[in-house]
DOVOGU-842042 format. One record per residue (C-alpha): residue in three letters; x, y, z. Coordinates in steps of 0.02 Angstrom, whole numbers, m for minus. Layout:
# DOVOGU-842042
<rec><lumlum>Ala</lumlum><px>X</px><py>Y</py><pz>Z</pz></rec>
...
This chain:
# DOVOGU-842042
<rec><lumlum>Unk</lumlum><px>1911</px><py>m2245</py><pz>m2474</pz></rec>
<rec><lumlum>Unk</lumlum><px>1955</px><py>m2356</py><pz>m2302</pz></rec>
<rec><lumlum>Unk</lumlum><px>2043</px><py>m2213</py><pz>m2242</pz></rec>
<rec><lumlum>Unk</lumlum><px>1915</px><py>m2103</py><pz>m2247</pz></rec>
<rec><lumlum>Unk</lumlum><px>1757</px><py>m2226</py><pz>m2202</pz></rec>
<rec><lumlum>Unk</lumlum><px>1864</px><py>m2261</py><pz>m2061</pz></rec>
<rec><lumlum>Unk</lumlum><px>1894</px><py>m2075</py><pz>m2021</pz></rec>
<rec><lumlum>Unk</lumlum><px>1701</px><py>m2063</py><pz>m2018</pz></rec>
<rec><lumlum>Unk</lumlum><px>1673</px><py>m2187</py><pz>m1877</pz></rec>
<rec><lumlum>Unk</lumlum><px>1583</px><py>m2110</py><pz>m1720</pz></rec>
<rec><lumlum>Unk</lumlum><px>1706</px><py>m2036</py><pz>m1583</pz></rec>
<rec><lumlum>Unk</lumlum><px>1679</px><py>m2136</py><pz>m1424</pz></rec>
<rec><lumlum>Unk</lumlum><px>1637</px><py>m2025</py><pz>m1264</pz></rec>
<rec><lumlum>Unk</lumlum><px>1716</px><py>m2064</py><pz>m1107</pz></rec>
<rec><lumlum>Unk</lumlum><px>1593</px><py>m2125</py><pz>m992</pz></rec>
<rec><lumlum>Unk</lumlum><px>1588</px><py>m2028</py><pz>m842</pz></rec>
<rec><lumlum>Unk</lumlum><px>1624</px><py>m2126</py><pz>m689</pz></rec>
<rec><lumlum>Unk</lumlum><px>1609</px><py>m2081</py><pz>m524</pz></rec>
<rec><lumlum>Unk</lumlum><px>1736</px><py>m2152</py><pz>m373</pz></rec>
<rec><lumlum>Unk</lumlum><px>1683</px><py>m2247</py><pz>m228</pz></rec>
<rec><lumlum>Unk</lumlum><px>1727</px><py>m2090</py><pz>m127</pz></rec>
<rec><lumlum>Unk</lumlum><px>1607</px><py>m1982</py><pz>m210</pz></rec>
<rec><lumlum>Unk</lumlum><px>1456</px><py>m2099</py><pz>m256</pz></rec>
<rec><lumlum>Unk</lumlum><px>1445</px><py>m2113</py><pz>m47</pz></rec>
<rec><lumlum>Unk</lumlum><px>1464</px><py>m1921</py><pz>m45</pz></rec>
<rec><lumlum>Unk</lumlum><px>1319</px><py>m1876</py><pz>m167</pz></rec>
<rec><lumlum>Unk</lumlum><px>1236</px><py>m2016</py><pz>m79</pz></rec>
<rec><lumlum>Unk</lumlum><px>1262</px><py>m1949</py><pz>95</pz></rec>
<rec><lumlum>Unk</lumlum><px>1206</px><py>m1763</py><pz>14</pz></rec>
<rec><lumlum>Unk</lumlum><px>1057</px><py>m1839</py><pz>m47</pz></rec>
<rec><lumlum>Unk</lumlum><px>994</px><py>m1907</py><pz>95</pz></rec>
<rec><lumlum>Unk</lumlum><px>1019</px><py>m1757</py><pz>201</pz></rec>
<rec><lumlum>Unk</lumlum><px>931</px><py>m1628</py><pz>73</pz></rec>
<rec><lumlum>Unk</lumlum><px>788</px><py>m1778</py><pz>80</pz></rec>
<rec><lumlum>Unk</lumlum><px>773</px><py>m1773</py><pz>266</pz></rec>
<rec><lumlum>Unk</lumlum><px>780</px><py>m1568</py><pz>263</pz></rec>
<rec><lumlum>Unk</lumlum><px>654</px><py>m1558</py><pz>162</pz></rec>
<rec><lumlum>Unk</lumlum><px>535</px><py>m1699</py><pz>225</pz></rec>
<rec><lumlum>Unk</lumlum><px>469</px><py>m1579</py><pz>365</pz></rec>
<rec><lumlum>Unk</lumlum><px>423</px><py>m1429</py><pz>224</pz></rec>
<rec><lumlum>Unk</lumlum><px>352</px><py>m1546</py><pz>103</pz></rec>
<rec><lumlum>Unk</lumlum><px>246</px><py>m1628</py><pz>256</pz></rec>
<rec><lumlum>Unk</lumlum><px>180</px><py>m1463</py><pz>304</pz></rec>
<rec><lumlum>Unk</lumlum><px>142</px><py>m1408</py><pz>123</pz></rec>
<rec><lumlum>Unk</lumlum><px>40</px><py>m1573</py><pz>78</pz></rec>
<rec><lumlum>Unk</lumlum><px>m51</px><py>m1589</py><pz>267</pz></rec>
<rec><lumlum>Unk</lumlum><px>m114</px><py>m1408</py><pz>237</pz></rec>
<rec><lumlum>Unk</lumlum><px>m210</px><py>m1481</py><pz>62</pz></rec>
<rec><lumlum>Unk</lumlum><px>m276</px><py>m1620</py><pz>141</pz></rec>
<rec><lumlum>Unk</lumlum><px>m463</px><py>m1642</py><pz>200</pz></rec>
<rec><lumlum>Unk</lumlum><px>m480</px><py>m1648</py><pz>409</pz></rec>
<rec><lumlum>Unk</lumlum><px>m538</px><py>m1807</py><pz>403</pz></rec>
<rec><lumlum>Unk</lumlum><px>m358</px><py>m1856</py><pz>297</pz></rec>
<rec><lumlum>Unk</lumlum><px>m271</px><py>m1756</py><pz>422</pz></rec>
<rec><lumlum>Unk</lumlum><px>m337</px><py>m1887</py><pz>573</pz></rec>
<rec><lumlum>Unk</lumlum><px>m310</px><py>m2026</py><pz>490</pz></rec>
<rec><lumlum>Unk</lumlum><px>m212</px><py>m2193</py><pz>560</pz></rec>
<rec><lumlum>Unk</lumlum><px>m104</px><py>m2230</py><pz>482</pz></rec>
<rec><lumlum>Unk</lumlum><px>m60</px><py>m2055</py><pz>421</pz></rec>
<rec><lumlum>Unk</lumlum><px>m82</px><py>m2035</py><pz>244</pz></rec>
<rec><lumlum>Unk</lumlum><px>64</px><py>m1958</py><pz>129</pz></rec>
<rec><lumlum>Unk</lumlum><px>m32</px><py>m1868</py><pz>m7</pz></rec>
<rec><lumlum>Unk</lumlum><px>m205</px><py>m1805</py><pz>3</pz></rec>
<rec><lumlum>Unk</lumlum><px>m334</px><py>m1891</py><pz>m134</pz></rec>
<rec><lumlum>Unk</lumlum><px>m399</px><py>m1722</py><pz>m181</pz></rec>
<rec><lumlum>Unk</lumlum><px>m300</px><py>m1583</py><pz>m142</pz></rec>
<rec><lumlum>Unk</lumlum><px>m405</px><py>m1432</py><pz>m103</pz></rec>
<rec><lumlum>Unk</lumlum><px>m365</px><py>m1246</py><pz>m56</pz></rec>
<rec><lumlum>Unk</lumlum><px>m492</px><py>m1226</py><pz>88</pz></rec>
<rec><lumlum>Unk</lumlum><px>m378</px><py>m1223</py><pz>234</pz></rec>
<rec><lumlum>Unk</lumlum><px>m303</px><py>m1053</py><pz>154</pz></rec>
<rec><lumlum>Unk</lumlum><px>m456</px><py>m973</py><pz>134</pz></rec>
<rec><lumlum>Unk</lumlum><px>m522</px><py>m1021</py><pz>317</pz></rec>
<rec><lumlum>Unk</lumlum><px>m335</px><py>m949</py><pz>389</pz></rec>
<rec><lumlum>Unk</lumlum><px>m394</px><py>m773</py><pz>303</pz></rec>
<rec><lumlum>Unk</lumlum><px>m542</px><py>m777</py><pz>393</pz></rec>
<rec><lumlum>Unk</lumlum><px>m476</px><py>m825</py><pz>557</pz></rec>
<rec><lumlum>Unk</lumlum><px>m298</px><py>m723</py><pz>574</pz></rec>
<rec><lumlum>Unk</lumlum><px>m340</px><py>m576</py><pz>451</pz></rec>
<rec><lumlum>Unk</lumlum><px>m208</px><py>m630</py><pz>325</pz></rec>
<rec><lumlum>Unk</lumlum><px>m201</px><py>m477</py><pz>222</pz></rec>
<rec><lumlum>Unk</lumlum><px>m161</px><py>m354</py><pz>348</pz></rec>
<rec><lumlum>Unk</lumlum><px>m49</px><py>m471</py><pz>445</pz></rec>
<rec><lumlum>Unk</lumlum><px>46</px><py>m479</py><pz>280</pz></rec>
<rec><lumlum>Unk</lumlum><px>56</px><py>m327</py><pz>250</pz></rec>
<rec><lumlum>Unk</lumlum><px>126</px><py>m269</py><pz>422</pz></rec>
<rec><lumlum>Unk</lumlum><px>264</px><py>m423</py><pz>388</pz></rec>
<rec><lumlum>Unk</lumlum><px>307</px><py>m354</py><pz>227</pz></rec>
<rec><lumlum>Unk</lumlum><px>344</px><py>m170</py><pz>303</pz></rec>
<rec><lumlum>Unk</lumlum><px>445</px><py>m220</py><pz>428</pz></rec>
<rec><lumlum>Unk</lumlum><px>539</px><py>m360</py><pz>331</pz></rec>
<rec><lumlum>Unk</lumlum><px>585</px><py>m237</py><pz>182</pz></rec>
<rec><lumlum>Unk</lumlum><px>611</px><py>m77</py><pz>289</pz></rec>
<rec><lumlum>Unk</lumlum><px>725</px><py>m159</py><pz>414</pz></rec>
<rec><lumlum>Unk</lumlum><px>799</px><py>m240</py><pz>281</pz></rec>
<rec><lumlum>Unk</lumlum><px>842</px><py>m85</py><pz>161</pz></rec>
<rec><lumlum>Unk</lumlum><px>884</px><py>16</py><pz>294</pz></rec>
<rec><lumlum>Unk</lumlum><px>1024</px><py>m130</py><pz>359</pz></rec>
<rec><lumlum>Unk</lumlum><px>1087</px><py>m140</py><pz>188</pz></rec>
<rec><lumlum>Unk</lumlum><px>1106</px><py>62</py><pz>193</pz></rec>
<rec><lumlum>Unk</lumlum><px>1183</px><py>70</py><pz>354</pz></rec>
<rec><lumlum>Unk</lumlum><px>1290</px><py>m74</py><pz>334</pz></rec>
<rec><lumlum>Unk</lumlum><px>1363</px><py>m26</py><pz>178</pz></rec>
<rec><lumlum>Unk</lumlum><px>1402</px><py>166</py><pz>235</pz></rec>
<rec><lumlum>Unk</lumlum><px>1471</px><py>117</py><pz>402</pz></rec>
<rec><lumlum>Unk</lumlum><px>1552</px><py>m39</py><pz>320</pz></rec>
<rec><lumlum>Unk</lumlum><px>1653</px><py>84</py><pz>202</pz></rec>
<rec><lumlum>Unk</lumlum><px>1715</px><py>223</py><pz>335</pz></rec>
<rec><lumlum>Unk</lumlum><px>1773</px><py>41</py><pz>427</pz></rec>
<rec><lumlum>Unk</lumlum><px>1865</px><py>m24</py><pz>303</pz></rec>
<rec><lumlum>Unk</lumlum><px>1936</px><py>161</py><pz>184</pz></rec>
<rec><lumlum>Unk</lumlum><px>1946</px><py>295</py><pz>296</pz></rec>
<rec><lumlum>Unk</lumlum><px>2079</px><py>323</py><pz>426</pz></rec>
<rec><lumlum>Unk</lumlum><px>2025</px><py>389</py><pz>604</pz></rec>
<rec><lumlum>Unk</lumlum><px>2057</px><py>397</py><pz>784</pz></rec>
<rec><lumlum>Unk</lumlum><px>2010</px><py>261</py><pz>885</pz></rec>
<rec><lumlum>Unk</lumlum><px>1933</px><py>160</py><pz>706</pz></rec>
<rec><lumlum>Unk</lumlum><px>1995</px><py>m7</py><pz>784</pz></rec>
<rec><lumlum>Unk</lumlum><px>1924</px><py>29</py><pz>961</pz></rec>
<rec><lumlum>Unk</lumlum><px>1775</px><py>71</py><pz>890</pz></rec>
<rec><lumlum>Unk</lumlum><px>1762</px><py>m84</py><pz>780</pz></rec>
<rec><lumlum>Unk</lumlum><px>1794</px><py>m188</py><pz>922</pz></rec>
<rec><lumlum>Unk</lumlum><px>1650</px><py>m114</py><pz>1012</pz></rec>
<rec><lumlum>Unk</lumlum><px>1542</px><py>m147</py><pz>865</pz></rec>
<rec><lumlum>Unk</lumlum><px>1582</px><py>m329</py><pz>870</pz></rec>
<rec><lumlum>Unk</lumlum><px>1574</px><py>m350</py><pz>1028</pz></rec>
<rec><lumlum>Unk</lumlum><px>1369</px><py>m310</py><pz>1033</pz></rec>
<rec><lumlum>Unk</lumlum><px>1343</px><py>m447</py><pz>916</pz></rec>
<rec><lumlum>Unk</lumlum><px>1386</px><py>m556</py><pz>1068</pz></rec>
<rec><lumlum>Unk</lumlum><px>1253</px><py>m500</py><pz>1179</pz></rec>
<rec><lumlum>Unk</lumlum><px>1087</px><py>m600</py><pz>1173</pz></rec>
<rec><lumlum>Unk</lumlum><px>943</px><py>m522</py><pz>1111</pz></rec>
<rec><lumlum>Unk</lumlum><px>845</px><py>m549</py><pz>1284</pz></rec>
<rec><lumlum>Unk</lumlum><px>984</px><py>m427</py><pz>1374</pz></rec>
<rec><lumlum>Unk</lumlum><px>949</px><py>m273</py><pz>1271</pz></rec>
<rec><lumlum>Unk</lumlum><px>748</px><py>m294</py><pz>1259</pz></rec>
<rec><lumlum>Unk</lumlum><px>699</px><py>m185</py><pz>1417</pz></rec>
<rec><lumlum>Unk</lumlum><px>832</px><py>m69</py><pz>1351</pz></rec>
<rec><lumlum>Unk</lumlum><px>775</px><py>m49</py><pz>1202</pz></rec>
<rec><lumlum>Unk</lumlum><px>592</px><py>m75</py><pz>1264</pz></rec>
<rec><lumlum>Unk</lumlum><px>630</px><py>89</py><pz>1368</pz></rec>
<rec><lumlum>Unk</lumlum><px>698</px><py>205</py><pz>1224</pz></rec>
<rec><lumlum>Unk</lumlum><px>563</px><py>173</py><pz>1122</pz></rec>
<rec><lumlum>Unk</lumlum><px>431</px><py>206</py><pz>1274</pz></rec>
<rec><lumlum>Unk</lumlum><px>523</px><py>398</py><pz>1282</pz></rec>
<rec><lumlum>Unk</lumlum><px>495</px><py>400</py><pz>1111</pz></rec>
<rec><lumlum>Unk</lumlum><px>305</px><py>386</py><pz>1102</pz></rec>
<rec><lumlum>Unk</lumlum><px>347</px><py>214</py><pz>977</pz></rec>
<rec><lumlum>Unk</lumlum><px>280</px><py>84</py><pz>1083</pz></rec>
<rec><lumlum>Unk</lumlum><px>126</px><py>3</py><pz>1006</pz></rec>
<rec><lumlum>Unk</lumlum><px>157</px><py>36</py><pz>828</pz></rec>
<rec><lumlum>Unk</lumlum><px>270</px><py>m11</py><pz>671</pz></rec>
<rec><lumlum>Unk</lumlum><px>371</px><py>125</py><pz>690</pz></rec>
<rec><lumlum>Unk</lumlum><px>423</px><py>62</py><pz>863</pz></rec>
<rec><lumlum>Unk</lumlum><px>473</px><py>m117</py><pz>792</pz></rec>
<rec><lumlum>Unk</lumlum><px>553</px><py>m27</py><pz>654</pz></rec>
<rec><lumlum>Unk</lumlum><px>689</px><py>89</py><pz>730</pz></rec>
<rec><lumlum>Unk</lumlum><px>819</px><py>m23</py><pz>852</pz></rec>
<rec><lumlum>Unk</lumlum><px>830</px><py>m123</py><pz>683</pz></rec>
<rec><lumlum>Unk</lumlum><px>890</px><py>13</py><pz>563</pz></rec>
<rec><lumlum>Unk</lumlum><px>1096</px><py>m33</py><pz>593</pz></rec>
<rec><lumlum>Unk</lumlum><px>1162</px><py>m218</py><pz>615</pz></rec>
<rec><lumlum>Unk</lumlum><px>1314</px><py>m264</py><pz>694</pz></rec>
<rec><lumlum>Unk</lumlum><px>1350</px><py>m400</py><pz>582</pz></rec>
<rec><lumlum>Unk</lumlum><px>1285</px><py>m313</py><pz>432</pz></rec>
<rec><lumlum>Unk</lumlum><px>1414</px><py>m177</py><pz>456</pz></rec>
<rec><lumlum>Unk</lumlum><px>1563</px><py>m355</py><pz>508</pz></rec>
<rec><lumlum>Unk</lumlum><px>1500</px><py>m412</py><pz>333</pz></rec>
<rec><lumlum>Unk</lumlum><px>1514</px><py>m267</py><pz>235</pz></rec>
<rec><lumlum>Unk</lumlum><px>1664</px><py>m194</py><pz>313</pz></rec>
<rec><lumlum>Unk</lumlum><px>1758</px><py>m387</py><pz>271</pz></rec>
<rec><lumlum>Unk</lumlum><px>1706</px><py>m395</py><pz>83</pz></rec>
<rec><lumlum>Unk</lumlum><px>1753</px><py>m173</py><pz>54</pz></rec>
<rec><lumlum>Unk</lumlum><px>1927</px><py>m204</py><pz>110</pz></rec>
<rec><lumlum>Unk</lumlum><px>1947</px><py>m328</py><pz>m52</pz></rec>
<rec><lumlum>Unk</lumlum><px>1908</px><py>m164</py><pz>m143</pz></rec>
<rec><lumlum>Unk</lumlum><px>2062</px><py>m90</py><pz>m243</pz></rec>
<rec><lumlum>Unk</lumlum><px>2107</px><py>71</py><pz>m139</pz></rec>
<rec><lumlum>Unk</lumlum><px>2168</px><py>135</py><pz>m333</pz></rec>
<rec><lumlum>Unk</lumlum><px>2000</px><py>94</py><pz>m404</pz></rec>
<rec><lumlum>Unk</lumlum><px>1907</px><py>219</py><pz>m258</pz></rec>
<rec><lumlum>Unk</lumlum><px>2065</px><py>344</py><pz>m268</pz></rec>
<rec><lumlum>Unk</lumlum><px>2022</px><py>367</py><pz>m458</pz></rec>
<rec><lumlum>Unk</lumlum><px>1853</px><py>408</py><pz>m453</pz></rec>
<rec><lumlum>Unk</lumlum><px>1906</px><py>532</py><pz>m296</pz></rec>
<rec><lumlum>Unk</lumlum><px>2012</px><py>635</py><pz>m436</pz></rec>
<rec><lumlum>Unk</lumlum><px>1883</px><py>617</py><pz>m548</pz></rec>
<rec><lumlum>Unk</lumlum><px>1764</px><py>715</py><pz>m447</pz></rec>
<rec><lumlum>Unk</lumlum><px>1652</px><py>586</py><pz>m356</pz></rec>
<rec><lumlum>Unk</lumlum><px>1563</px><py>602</py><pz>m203</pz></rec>
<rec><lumlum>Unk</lumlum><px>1595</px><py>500</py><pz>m60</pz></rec>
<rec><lumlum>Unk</lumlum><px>1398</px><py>459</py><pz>m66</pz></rec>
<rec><lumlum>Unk</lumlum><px>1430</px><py>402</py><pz>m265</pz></rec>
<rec><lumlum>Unk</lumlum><px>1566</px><py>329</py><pz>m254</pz></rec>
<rec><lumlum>Unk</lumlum><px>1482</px><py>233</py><pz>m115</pz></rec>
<rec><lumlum>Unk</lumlum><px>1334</px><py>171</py><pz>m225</pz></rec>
<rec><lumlum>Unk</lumlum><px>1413</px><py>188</py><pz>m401</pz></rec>
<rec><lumlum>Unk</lumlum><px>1584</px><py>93</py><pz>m371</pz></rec>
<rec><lumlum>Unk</lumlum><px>1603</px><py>11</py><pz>m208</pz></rec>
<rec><lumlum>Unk</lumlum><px>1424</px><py>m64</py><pz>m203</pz></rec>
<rec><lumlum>Unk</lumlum><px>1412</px><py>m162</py><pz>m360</pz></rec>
<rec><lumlum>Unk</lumlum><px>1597</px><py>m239</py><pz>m310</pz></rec>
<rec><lumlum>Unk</lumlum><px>1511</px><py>m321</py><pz>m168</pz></rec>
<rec><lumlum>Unk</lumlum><px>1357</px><py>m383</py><pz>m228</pz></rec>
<rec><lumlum>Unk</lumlum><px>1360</px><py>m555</py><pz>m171</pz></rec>
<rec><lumlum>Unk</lumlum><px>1354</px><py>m497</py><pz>11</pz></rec>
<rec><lumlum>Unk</lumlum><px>1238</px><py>m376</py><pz>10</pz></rec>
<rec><lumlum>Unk</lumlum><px>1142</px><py>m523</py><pz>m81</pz></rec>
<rec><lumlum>Unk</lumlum><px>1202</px><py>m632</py><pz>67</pz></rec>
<rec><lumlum>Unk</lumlum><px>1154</px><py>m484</py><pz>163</pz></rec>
<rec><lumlum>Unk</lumlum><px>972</px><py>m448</py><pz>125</pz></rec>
<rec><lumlum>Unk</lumlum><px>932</px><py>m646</py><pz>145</pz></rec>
<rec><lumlum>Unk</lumlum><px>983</px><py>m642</py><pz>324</pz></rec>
<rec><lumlum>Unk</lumlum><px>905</px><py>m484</py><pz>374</pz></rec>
<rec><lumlum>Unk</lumlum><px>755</px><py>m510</py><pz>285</pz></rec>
<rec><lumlum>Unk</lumlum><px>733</px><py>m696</py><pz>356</pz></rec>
<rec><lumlum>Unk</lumlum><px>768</px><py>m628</py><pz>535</pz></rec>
<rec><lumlum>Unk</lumlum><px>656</px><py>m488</py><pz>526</pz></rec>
<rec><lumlum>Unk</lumlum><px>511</px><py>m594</py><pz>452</pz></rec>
<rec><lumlum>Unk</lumlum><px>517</px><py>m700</py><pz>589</pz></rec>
<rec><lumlum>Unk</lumlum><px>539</px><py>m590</py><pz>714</pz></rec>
<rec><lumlum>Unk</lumlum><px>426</px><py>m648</py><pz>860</pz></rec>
<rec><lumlum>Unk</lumlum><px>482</px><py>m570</py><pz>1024</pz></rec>
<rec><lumlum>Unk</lumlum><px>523</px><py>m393</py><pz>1002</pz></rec>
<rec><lumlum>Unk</lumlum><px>363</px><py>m355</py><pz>899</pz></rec>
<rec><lumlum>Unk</lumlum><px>258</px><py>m453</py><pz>1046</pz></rec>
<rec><lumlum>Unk</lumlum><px>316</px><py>m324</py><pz>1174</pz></rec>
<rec><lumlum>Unk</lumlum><px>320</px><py>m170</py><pz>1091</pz></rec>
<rec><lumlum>Unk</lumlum><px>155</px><py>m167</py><pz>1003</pz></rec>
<rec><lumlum>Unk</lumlum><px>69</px><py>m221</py><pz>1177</pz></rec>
<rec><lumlum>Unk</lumlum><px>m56</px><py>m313</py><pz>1117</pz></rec>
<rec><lumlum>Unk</lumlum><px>m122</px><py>m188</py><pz>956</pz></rec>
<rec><lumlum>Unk</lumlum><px>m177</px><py>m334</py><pz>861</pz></rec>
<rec><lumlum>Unk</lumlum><px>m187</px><py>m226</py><pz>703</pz></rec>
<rec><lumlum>Unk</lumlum><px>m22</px><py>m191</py><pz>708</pz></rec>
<rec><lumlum>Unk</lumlum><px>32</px><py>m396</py><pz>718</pz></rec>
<rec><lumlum>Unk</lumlum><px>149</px><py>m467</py><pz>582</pz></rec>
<rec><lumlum>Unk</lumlum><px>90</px><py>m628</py><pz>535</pz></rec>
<rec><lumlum>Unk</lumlum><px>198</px><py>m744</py><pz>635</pz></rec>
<rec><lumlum>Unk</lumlum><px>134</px><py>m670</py><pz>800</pz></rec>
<rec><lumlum>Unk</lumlum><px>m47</px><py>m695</py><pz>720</pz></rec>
<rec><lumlum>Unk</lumlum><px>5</px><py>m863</py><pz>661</pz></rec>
<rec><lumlum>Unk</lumlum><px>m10</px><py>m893</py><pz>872</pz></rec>
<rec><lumlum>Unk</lumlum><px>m193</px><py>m890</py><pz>867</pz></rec>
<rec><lumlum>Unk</lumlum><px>m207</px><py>m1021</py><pz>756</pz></rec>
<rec><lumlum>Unk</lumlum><px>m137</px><py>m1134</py><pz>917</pz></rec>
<rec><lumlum>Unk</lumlum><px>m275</px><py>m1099</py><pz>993</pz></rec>
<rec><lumlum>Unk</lumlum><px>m405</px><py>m1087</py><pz>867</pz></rec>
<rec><lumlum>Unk</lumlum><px>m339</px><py>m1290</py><pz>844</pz></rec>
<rec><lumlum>Unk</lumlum><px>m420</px><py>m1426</py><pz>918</pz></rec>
<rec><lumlum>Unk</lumlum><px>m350</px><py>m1606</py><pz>903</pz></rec>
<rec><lumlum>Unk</lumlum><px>m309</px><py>m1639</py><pz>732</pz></rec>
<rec><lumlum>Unk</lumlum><px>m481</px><py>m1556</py><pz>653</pz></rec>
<rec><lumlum>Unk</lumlum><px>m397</px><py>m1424</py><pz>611</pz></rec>
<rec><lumlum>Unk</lumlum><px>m222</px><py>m1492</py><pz>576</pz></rec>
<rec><lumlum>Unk</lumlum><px>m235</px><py>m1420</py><pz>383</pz></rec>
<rec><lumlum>Unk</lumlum><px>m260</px><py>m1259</py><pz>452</pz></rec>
<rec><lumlum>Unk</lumlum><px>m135</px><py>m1226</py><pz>546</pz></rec>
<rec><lumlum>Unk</lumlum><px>0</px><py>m1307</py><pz>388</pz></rec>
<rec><lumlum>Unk</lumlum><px>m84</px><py>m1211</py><pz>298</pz></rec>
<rec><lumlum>Unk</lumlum><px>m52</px><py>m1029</py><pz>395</pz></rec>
<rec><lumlum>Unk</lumlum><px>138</px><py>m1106</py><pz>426</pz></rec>
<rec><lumlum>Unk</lumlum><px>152</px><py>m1126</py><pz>214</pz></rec>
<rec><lumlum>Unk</lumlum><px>102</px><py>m944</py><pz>187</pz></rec>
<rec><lumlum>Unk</lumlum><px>237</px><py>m884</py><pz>314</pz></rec>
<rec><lumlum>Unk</lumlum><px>379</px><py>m981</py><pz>249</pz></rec>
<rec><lumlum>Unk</lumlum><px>326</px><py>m948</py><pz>73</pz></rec>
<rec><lumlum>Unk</lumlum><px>423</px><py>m752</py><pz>52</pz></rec>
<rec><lumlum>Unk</lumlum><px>569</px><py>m806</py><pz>130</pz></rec>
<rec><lumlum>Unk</lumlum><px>591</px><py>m978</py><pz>15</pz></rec>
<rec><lumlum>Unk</lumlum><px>559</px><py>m876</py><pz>m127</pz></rec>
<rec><lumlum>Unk</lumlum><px>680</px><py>m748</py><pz>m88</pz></rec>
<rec><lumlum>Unk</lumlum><px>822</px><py>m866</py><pz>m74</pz></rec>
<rec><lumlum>Unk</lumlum><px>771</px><py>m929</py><pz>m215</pz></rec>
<rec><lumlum>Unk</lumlum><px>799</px><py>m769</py><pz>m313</pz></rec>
<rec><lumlum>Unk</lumlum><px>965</px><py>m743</py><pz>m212</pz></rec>
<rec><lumlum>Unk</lumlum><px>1031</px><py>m925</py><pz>m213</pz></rec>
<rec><lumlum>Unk</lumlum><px>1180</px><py>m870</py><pz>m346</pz></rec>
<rec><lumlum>Unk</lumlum><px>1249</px><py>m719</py><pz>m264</pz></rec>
<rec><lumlum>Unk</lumlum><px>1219</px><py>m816</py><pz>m69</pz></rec>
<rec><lumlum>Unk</lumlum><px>1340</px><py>m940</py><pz>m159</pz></rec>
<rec><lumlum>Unk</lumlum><px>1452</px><py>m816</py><pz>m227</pz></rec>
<rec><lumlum>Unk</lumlum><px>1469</px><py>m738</py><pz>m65</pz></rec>
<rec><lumlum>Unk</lumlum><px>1504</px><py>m891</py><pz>29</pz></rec>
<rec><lumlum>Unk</lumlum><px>1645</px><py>m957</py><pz>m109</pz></rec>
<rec><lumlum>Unk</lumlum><px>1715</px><py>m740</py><pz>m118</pz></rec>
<rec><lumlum>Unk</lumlum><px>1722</px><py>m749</py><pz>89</pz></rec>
<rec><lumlum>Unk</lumlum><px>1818</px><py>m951</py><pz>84</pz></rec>
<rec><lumlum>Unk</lumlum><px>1948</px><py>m877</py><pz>m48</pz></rec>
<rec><lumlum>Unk</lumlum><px>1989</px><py>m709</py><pz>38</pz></rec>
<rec><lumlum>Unk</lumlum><px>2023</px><py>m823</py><pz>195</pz></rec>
């Protein structure tokens, strides 16, 4: 019977006990996500604060009753809806269209054999290094022959490819079994399925990785849409109409305004990479082990 009472005593856990080396790390990791965030958090409780809160000396840190009017006076003042609106086309158009692009042109990169592939590759890469102000009149041009300037349509069409869309997708379809593609060839695929139906889902963390960056980019995409839509204020995505809100500022009085426009245009891309966080990890730890 003291065998088994003695059997029945609790098993001890091992307490889990972190090194020197580490407890400064998650320390140091801490502090860093603390001071990245400070800036976000600041905006997001100055635009719920009252204008006399905002002008306050000392500053205060949280308002004493939060309230929701700064969003509804950035509606009136910017249009919100239809700036919105004209963000959301041109984020998720650009963005499918990149994805598209990048994935075709990434495969006839990385599976076909032609003349001149390498040369051609190079060339590709090579426009990534050019800064965006060198091919705006350029581009500013083309889209003048082609009747775009002044609408979406004109912001929409020198962003349907991506260098480094078509880098990253060409990178992570090489790690695709040439066996796996050959297969589905004798089985009577289409380039076009196999494409979509095979070679797509094996690379889903960087099209994931992908459709952050482009989206992101083209959401805050400030200069390009300034010059081509020459001043159709209709046609304004909402961080060019954010602008007015600069000016529509005076002093502090209208400090929670202005947080409060900046909170509704960071909101859709936080929220995205929210939604994408796994697979934007994925593709980060799939690109690290393929060297």
């Amino acid at each position: 019977m003291s065998t088994i009472a003695a059997d029945r005593r609790p098993i001890e856990r091992p307490r889990l006990r972190l090194k020197p080396g580490a407890a400064l790390l998650t320390l140091l990791i801490i502090v860093i996500a603390v001071i990245a965030a400070f800036p976000l958090a600041w905006m997001v409780m100055s635009s719920l604060k009252t204008p006399a809160e905002t002008m306050q000396v000392p500053p205060v840190w949280l308002p004493a009753t939060p309230n929701l009017d700064a969003y509804a006076q950035v509606s009136d003042v910017i249009g919100l809806g239809r700036s919105f609106f004209n963000s959301a086309v041109i984020a998720l158009v650009t963005t499918v269209a990149i994805i598209v692009t990048s994935l075709m042109a990434g495969y006839a990169f990385a599976k076909y054999q032609f003349k001149h592939r390498e040369a051609l590759f190079a060339i590709l890469i090579a426009t990534m290094f050019l800064p965006p102000i060198v091919t705006l009149i350029p581009l500013y041009r083309i889209t003048g022959y082609l009747g775009l300037n002044g609408s979406l349509a004109g912001v929409l069409v020198p962003n349907l490819a991506n260098a480094f869309g078509i880098f990253l997708m060409r990178q992570f379809i090489k790690g695709v079994p040439d066996e796996l593609i050959e297969a589905a060839r004798v089985d009577g695929s289409s380039e076009l399925r196999i494409l979509f139906q095979i070679v797509a889902p094996a690379v889903l963390p960087a099209i994931a990785a992908l459709t952050l960056f482009a989206f992101v980019y083209h959401w805050n995409s400030y200069l390009w849409p300034l010059t081509v839509l020459q001043g159709n204020a209709d046609a304004y995505p909402l961080v060019i109409s954010l602008s007015r809100l600069l000016s529509y500022n005076r002093g502090a009085l209208n400090t929670g305004l202005v947080m409060a426009g900046a909170t509704l245009a960071v909101l859709p891309p936080v929220l995205l990479f929210v939604m994408l966080q796994r697979f934007f990890v994925d593709s980060i730890v799939s690109s690290g082990v393929k060297g």
